[in-house]
Every structure is written in C-alpha cells, then in structure tokens.
C-alpha positions as a Markdown table, in Angstrom:
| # | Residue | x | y | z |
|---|---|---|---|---|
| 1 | Unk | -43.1 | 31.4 | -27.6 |
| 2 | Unk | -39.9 | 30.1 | -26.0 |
| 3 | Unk | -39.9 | 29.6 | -22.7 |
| 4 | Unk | -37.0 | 30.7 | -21.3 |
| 5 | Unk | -36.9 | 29.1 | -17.7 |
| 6 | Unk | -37.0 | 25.7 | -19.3 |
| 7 | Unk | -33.8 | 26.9 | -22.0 |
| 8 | Unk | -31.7 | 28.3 | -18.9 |
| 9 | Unk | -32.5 | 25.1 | -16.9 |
| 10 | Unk | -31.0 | 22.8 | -20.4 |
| 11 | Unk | -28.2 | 25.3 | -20.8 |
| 12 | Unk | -27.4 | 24.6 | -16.8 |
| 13 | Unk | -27.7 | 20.9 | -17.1 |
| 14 | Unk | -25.2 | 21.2 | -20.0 |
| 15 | Unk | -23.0 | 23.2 | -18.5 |
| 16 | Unk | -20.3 | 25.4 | -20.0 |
| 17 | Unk | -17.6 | 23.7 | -22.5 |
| 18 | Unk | -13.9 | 23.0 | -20.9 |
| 19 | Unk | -15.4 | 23.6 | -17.5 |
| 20 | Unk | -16.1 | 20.5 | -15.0 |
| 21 | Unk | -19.4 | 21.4 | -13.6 |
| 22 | Unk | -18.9 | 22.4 | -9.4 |
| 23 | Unk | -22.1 | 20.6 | -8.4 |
| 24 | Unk | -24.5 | 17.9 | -10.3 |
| 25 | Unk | -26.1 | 18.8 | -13.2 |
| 26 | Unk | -29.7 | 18.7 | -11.3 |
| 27 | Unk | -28.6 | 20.9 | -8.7 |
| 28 | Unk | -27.3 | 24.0 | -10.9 |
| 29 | Unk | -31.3 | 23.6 | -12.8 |
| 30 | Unk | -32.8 | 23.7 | -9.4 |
| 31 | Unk | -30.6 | 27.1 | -8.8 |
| 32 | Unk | -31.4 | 28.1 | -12.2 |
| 33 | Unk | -35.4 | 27.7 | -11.3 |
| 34 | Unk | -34.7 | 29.4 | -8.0 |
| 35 | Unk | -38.4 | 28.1 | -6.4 |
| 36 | Unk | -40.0 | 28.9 | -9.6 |
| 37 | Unk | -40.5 | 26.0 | -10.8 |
| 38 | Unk | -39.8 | 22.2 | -8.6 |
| 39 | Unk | -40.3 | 20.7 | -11.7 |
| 40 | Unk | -37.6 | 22.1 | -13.8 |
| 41 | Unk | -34.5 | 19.3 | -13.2 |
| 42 | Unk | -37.5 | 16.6 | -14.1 |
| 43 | Unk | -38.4 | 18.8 | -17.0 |
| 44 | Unk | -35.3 | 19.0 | -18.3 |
| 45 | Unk | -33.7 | 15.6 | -17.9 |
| 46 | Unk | -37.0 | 14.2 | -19.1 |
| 47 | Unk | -36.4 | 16.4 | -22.5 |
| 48 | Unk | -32.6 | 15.1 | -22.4 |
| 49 | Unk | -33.6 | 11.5 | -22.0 |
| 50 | Unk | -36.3 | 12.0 | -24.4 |
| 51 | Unk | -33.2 | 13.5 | -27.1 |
| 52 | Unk | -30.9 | 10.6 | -26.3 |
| 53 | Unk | -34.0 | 8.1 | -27.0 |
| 54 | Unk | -34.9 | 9.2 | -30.7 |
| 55 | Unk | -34.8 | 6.7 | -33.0 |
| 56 | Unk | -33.8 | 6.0 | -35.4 |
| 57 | Unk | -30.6 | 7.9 | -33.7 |
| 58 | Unk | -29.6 | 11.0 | -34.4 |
| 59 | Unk | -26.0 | 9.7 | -33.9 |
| 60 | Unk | -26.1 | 7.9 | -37.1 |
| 61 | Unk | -24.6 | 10.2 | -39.3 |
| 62 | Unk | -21.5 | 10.9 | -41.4 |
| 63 | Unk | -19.9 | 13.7 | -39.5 |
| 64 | Unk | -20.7 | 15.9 | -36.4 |
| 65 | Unk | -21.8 | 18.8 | -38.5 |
| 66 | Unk | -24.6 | 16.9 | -39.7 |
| 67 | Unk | -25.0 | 14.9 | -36.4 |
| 68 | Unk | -25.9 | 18.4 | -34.9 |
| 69 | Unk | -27.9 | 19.5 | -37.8 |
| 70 | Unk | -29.9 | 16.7 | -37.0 |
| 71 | Unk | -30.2 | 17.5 | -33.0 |
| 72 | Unk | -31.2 | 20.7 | -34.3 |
| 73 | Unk | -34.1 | 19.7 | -36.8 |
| 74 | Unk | -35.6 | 17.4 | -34.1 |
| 75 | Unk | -35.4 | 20.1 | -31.5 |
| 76 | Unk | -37.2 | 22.8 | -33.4 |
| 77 | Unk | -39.8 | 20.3 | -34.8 |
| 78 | Unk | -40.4 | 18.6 | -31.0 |
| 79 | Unk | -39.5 | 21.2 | -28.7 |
| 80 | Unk | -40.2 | 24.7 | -30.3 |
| 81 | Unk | -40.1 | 26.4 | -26.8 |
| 82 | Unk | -36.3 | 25.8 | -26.5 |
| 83 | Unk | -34.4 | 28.9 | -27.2 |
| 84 | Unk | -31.5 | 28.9 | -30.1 |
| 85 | Unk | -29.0 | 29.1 | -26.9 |
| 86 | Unk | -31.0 | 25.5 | -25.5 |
| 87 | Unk | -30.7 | 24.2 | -28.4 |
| 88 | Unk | -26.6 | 24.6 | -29.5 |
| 89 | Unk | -26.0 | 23.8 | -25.9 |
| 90 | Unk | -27.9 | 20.4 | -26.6 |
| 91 | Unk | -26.3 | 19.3 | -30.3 |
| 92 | Unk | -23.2 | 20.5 | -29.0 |
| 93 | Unk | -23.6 | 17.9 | -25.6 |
| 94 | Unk | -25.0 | 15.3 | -28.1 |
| 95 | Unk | -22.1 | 15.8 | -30.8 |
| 96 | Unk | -19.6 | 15.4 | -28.1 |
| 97 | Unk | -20.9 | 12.5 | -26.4 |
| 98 | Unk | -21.3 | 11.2 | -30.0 |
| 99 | Unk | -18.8 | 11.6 | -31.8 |
C-alpha cells in the first residue's frame, strides 16, 4: 500500500524541475508533513541517502534512460510504499545529478 505522506514528502525534497526551490529541501517536507509526522524530513533524506549509497551504483550505466530504469527497479524492489510520482521524481533527481 503506498504511503502517500512519505511520496509527497520525496516529491517536496525533489522539488519541481527548472524551479530553484524558495526554502531548504527539509523545510518544504516538514510543510508537506504539516505535524503529522516529525519524522518525515529524516524519513526521507534517510531513503535519499540510502538511493545515493547503492552499490554497486546505479550511476554506472550506458545512458540516462537506463540509469533511471535502474533507480526505478531498486525503488520498487526496496521501497514498494513509494508512489509512481515518488519514484520519477527520484530517477529523474538521480539522472540529473548523474548524468
């Protein structure tokens, strides 16, 4: 079952493509958790850290395409709570700090 606090809290920590985010990244999860959840921005950049860690990388690949197929195949096998939205937000911040 996703869980849908935790996907809008990665899809505020990404932020939105072209656009310089107008606070820190942790700040716009905790507005996204609005006192639901003090542990969301730890959630979340724990999951994050925990992406950027895999080994062997996910990076190591021939083109992006394939470098976010990847991002996508260890998501859903690691983190099946993560909403399809979560998850394109992730590859696509992986991909371009990647590529």
């Amino acid at each position: 079952m996703p869980d849908e606090l935790l996907s809008r809290g990665v899809i505020a920590y990404v932020g939105k493509a072209g656009h310089l985010p107008a606070k820190p990244r942790l700040e716009s999860v905790a507005d996204v958790a609005g006192g639901r959840d003090a542990e969301l921005p730890a959630r979340v950049k724990a999951l994050v850290d925990e992406l950027y860690g895999v080994g062997p990388p996910l990076w190591d690949a021939a083109t992006p395409e394939e470098m976010a197929r990847r991002v996508d195949a260890w998501l859903a096998a690691n983190h099946p709570e993560l909403t399809d939205a979560a998850i394109r937000a992730l590859h696509n911040m992986y991909t371009f700090d990647f590529k």
